[in-house]
C-alpha positions in Angstrom: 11.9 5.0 11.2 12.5 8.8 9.9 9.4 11.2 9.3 10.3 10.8 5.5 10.1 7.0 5.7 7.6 5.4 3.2 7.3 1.3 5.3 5.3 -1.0 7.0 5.4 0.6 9.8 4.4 4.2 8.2 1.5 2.6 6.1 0.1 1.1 9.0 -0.2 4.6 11.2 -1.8 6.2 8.0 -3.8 3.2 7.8 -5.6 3.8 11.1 -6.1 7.2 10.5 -8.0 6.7 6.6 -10.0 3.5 7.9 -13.0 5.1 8.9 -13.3 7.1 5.4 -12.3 4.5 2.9 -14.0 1.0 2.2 -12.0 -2.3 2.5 -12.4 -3.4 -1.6 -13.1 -7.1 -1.8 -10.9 -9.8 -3.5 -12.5 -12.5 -5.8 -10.9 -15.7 -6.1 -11.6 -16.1 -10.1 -11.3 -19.3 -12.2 -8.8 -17.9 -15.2 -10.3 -19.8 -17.6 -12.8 -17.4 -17.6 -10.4 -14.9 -19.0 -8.7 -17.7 -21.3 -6.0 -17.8 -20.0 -4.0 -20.9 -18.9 -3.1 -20.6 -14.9 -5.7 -22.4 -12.4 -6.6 -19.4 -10.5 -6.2 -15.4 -10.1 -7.3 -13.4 -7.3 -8.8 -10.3 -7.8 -8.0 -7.3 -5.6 -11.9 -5.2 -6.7 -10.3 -1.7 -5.7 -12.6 -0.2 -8.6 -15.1 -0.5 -5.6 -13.8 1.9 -3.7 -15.0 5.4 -2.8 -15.0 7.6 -5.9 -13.8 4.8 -8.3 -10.7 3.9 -7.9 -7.6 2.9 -5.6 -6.9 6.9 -5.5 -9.5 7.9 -2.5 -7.0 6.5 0.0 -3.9 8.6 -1.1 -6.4 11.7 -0.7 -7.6 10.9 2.7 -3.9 10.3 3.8 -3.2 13.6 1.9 -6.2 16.0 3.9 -6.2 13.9 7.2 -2.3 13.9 8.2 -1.5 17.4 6.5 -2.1 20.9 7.4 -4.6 22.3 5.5 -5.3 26.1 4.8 -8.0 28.4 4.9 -7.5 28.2 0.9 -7.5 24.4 0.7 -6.4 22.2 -1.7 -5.3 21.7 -5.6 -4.7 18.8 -7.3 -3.7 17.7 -10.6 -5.1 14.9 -12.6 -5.7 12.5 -15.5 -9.0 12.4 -13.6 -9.2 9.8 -10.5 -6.7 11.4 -8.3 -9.3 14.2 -9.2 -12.1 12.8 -8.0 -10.5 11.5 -5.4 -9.5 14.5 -4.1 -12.3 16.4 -4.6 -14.9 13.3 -2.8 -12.3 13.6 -0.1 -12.8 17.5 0.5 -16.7 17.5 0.2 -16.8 14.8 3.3 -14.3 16.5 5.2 -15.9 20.5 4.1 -12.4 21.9 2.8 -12.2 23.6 -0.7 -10.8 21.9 -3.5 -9.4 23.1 -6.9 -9.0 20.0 -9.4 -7.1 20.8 -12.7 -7.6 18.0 -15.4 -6.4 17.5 -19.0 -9.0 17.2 -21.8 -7.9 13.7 -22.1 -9.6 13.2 -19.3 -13.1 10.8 -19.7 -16.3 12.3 -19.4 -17.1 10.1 -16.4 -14.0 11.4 -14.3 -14.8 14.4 -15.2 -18.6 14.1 -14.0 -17.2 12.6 -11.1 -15.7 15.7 -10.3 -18.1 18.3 -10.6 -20.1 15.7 -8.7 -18.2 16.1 -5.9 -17.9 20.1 -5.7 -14.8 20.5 -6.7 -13.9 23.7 -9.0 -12.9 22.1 -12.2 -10.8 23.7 -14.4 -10.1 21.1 -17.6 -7.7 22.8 -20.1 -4.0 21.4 -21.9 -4.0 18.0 -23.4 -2.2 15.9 -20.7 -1.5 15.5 -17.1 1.5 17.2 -17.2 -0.5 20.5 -18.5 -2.8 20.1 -15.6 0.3 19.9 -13.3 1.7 23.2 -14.3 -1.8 24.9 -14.1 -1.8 24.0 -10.9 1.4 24.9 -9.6 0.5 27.7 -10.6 -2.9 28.3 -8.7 -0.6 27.3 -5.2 1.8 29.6 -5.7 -1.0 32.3 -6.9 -3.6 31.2 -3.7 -1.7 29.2 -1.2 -3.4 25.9 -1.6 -2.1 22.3 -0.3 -1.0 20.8 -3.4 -1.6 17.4 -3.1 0.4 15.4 -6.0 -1.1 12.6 -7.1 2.0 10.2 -7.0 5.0 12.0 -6.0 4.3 12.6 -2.4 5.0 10.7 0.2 0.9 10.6 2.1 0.0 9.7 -1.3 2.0 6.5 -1.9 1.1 5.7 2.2 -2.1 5.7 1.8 -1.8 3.7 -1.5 0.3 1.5 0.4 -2.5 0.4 2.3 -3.9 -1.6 -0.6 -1.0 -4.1 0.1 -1.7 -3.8 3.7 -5.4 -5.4 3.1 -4.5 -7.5 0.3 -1.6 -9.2 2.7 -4.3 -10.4 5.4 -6.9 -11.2 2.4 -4.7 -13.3 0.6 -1.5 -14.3 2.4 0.2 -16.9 -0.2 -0.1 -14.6 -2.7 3.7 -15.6 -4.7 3.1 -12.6 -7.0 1.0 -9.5 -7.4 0.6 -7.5 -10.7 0.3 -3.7 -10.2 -0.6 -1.5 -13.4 1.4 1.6 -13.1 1.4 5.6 -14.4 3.5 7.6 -11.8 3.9 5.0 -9.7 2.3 5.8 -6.8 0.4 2.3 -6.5 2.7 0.1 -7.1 5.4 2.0 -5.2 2.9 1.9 -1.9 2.6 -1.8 -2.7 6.3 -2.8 -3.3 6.8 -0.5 0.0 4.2 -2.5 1.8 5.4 -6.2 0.7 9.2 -5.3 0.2 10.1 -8.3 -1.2 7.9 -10.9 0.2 5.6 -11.1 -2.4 7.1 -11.0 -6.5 5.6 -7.3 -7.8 5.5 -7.0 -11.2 4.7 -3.8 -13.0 2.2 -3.7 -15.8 2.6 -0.6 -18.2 0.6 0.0 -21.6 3.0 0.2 -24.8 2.3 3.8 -25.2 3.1 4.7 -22.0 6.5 3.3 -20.7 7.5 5.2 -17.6 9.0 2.7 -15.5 10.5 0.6 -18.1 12.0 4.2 -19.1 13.1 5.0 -16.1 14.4 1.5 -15.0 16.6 1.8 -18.5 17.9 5.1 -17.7 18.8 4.7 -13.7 16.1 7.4 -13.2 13.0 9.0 -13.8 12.5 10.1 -17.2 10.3 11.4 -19.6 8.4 9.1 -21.7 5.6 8.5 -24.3 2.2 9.2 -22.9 -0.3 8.4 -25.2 -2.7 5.1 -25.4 -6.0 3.9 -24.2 -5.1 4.5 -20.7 -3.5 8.3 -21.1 -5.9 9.4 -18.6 -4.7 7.5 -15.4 -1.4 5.6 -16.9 0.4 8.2 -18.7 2.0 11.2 -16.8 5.0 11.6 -18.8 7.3 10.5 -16.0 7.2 8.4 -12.7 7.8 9.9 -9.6 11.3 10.5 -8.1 10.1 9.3 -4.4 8.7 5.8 -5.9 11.8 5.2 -8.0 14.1 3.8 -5.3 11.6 1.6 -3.5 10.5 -0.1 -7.3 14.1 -0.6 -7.8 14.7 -2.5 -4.9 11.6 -4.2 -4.7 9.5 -4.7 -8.5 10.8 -7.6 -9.9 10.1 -6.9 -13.8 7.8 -4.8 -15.8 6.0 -5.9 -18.4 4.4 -4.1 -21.3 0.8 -4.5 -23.0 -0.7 -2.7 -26.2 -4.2 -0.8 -26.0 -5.8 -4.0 -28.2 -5.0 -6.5 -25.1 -6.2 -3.6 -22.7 -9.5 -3.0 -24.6 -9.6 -7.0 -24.6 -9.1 -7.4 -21.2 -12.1 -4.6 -20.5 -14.4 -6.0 -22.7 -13.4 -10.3 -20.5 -13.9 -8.3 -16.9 -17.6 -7.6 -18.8 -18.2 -10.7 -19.8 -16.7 -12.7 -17.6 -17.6 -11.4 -13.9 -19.6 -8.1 -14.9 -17.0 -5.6 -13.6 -16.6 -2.5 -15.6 -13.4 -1.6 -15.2 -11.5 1.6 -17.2 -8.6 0.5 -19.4 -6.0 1.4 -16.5 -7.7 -0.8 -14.5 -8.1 -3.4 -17.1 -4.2 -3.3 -17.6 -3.3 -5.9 -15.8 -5.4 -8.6 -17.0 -4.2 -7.3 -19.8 -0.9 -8.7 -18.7 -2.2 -12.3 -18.2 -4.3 -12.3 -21.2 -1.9 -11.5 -23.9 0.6 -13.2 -22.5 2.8 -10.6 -21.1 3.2 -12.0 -18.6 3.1 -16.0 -18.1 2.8 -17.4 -14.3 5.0 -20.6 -13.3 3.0 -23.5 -12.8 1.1 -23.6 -9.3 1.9 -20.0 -9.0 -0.3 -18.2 -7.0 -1.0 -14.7 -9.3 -3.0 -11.4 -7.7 -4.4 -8.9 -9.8 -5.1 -5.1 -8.8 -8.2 -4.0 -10.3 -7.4 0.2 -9.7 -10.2 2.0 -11.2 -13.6 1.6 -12.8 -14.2 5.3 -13.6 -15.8 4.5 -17.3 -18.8 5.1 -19.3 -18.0 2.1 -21.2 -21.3 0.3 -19.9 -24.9 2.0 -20.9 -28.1 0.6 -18.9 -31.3 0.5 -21.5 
């Protein structure tokens, strides 16, 4: 292994060092009827349940806990999870954190946020507005940027969903990943690398990795939809490119009617609010997107449940 190695091995190590600060998410074995859809069983990686709301806390940790830090501390750019990831991150370990977000950004990511301490600065219209802002503020204050896909702590630590999900459920056959830069389902395909089928779930609107599998690299693409706040970044990132290459079998594509569907089945169905990023990949299964072998043994990644969809009376 090199220090710029992003493997089993690698994933592990960061693994033992974010443990103690991130919860092991559950998976549900769940009857897919329930969702309507014909396939005996799906299991359900619940990573909505983790710290902060979604799948993101663990690329933060890996981010402030293997990574210098200065007296400045950090800035991150965001849809909004990596946001609050970050920023819940830096309140339990006492560094400063500077998150830039997009006004696309929901109002529960964004109270997430100022929850958490951060300074919040939401301003542009997309992710890639908040990126440049805060370029900017590391180059103007000397903050650890900490990218919220294209870096390689970041897709570690989001490798180590795959590392629970392999001892949780060890004959998975295939595991569907939603993706916007990339970094969970490049952590994922780095984690499995080729044992178990990965298969890329993208909304309509937001094609970034069927882009860039089309073009032989990264490129920019739509980024608009339901899910623009945590599944549309414009591009995917150039470190996750090779690894979903060589090791994500297919992506599949799913309008925002089949991801407000699938949100609206996770309510109905097991009572798990889930955002429409994390919804996406029901979404998948649903509408038919994608259509598992028979006997198949299907995984799900539930990512994020940072919504206000639900209201308590």
């Amino acid at each position: 292994m090199t220090d710029t190695a992003i493997d089993r091995s690698a994933i592990e190590r960061v693994y033992s060092v974010i443990a103690p600060y991130i919860r092991q998410t559950p998976v549900v074995d769940v009857d897919a009827a329930d969702f309507d859809v014909r396939h005996s069983r799906v299991l359900v990686k619940l990573e909505l349940l983790q710290r902060a709301g979604s799948f993101k806390t663990r690329g933060a940790f890996a981010n402030l806990l293997t990574r210098e830090i200065p007296q400045a501390g950090v800035v991150a750019a965001s849809g909004g999870n990596h946001g609050a990831a970050v920023a819940y991150a830096a309140m339990t370990l006492n560094i400063p954190a500077k998150i830039f977000v997009p006004t696309v950004s929901s109002p529960a990511k964004v109270e997430r946020i100022r929850a958490y301490g951060a300074d919040l600065v939401v301003g542009g219209e997309r992710y890639a507005d908040a990126l440049a802002a805060s370029d900017a503020w590391a180059a103007q204050s000397g903050a650890l940027a900490v990218h919220a896909f294209d870096q390689r702590e970041t897709l570690l630590g989001q490798g180590t969903v795959g590392l629970e999900l392999s001892g949780q459920a060890p004959q998975l056959d295939t595991l569907l990943v939603a993706v916007g830069g990339g970094g969970l389902i490049g952590g994922i395909a780095a984690w499995y690398a080729g044992r178990v089928r990965i298969v890329g779930v993208e909304p309509e609107s937001a094609p970034t990795l069927t882009d860039a599998l089309k073009a032989g690299r990264p490129v920019d693409a739509p980024a608009g939809g339901i899910a623009a706040d945590s599944l549309a970044p414009r591009r995917v990132g150039e470190l996750m490119f090779p690894i979903a290459r060589a090791h994500v079998d297919r992506v599949v594509l799913v309008t925002d009617e089949a991801i407000a569907a699938a949100q609206r089945a996770l309510w109905e169905s097991l009572r798990i609010a889930a955002e429409p990023g994390g919804a996406a990949v029901l979404a998948a299964l649903q509408s038919g997107a994608y259509t598992p072998a028979a006997n198949e043994r299907v995984g799900i990644v539930l990512s994020g449940g940072n919504t206000g969809a639900v209201r308590f009376e």
